[in-house]
C-alpha positions as CSV (number, residue, x, y, z in Angstrom):
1,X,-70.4,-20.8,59.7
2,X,-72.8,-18.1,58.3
3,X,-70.0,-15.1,59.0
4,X,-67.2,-17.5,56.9
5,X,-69.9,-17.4,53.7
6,X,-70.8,-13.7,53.8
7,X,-66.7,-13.3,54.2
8,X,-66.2,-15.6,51.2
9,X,-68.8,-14.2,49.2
10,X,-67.6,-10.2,49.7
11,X,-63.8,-11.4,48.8
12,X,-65.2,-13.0,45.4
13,X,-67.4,-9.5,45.2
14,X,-64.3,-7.3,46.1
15,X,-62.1,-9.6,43.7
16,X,-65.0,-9.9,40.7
17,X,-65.4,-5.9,40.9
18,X,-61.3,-5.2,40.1
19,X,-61.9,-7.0,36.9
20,X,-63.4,-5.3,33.6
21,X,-65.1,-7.7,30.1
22,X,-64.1,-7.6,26.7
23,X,-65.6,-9.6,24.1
24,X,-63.3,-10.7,21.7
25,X,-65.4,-12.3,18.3
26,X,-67.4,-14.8,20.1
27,X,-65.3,-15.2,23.3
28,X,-65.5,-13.6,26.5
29,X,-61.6,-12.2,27.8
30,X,-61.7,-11.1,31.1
31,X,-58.5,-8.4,31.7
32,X,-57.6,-6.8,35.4
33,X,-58.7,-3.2,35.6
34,X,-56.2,-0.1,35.4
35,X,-55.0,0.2,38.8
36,X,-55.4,3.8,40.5
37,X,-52.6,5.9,40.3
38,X,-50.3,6.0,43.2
39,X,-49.9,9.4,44.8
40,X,-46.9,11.5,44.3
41,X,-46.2,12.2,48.2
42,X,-46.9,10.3,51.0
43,X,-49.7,11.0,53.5
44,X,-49.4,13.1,56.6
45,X,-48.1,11.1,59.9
46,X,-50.1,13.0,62.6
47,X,-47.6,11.0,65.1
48,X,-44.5,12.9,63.6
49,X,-42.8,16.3,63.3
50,X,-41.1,14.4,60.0
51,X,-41.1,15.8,56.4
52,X,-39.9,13.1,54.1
53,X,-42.1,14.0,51.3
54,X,-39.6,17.3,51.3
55,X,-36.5,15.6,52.6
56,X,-36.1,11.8,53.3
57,X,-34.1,10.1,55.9
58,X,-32.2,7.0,53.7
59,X,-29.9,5.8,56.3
60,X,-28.3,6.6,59.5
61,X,-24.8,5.9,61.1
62,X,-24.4,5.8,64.5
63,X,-20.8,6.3,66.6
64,X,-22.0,6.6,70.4
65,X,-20.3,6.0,73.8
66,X,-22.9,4.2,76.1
67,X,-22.5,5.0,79.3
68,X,-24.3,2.0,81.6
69,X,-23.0,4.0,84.4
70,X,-25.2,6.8,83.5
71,X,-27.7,5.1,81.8
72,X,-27.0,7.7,78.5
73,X,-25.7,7.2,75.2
74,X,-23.8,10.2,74.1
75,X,-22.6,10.4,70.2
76,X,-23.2,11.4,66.8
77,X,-25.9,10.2,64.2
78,X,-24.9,10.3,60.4
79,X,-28.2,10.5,58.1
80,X,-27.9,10.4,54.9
81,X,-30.9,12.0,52.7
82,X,-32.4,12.8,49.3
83,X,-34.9,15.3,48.1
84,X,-37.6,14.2,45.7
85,X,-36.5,14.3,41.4
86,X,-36.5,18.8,41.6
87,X,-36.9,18.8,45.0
88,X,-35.0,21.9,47.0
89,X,-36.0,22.1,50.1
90,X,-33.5,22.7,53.1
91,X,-35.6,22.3,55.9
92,X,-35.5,19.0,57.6
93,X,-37.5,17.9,60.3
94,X,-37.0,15.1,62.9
95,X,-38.6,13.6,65.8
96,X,-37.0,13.4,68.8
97,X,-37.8,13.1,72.6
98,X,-35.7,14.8,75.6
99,X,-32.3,14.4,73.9
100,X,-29.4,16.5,74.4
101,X,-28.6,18.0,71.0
102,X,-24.9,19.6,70.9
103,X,-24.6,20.5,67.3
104,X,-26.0,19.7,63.8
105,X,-23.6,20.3,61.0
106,X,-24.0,19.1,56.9
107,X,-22.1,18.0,54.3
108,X,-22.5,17.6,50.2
109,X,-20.0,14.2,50.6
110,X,-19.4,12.9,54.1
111,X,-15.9,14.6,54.2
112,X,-16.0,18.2,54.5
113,X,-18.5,19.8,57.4
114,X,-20.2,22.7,58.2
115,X,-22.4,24.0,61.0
116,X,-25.5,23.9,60.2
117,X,-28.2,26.3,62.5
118,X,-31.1,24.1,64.2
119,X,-34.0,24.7,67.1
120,X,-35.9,22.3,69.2
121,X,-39.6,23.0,69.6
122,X,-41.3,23.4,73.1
123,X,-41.7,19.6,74.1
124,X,-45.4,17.8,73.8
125,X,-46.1,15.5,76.4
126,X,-46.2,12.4,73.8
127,X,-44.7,13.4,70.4
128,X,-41.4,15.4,72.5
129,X,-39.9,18.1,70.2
130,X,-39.3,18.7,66.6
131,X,-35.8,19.2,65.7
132,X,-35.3,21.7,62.9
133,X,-32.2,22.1,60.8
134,X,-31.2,24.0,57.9
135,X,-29.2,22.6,55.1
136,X,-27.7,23.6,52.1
137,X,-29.5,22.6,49.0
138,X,-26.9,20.4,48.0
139,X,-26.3,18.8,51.2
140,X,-26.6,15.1,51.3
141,X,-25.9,13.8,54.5
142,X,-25.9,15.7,58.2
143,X,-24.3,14.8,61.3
144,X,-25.8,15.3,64.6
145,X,-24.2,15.5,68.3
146,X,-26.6,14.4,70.9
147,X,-27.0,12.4,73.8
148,X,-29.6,10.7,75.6
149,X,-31.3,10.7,78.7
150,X,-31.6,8.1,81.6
151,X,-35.3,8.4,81.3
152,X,-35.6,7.7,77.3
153,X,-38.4,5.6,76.7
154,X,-36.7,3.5,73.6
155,X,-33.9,2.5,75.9
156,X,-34.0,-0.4,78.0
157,X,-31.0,-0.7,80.7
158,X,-30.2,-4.2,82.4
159,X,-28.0,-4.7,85.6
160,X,-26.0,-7.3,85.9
161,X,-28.1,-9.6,88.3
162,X,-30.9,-9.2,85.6
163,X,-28.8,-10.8,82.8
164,X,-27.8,-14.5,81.9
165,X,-23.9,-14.2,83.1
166,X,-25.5,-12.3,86.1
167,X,-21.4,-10.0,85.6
168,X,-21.8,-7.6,82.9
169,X,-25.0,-5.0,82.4
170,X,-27.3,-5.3,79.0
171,X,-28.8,-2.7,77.1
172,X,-31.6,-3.3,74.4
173,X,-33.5,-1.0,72.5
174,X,-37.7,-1.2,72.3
175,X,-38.6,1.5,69.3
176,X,-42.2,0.7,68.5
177,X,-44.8,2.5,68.6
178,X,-42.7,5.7,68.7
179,X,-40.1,5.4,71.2
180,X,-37.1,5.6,68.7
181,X,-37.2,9.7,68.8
182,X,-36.3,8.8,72.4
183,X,-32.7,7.9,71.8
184,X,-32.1,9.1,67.3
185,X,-33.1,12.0,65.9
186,X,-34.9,10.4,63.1
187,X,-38.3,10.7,61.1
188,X,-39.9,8.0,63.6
């Protein structure tokens, strides 16, 4: 019972403090104090090779063959980004984790394609690799050719005695905390 107080009485001290007094003629207005400013780039995810505060992942589109055979998926990933408002940068960075990249090519419109020169870094043991690529300034999407590995983490293959119908094999994907690198090159 005493912890339930002291926790009531520092929310009413936490939620008296964000308030400022005015007197108005005889009566007392209370009004909300100026909230901080919010900062103009995002804070540093140790747990990521990602640069979004330079260029931002929006959305991706995926066209894969999965390969239950092989326990794989092999395909392409379409991310579309966006610099900040003056932003130029044409470095972007992505996390990924023993995937097979082919190629990674760019675009200004989602029509017209063009190689586009990336690196993988050496692997660490829990982040995997950083994948590099170099766009154009004006490029807005980039497509990447990749396949997985039987051992990715993020990817969770069922036989067919292990499902409901017990006839076909399952495959279900498990991304958190950062397992998603393990079958997308994303900003995970």
């Amino acid at each position: 019972m005493r912890y339930g107080q002291l926790t009531a009485a520092a929310v009413m001290c936490l939620a008296a403090g964000g308030c400022g007094e005015r007197r108005s003629g005889s009566s007392r207005v209370v009004t909300p104090s100026p909230a901080p400013a919010v900062a103009t780039h995002a804070a540093r995810d140790e747990h990521s090779y990602g640069n979004p505060a330079e260029i931002r992942v929006r959305h991706a589109d995926l066209d894969w063959d999965v390969l239950f055979d092989r326990k794989t998926v092999r395909g392409t990933a379409v991310l579309t980004v966006e610099r900040p408002p003056g932003g130029r940068a044409t470095r972007l960075a992505l996390d990924t984790r023993d995937l097979e990249v082919e190629k990674a090519e760019a675009s200004r419109d989602g029509t017209s394609w063009t190689a586009a020169p990336f690196s993988l870094s050496p692997a660490d043991k829990i982040l995997g690799s950083a994948l590099t690529i170099t766009l154009p300034e004006d490029a807005a999407r980039v497509r990447i050719t990749y396949a997985t590995r039987p051992v990715a983490s993020g990817l969770q293959w069922l036989p067919p005695p292990q499902t409901a119908g017990k006839k076909q094999p399952f495959l279900f994907t498990q991304s958190q905390a950062i397992h998603a690198r393990s079958w997308i090159p994303l900003q995970d």
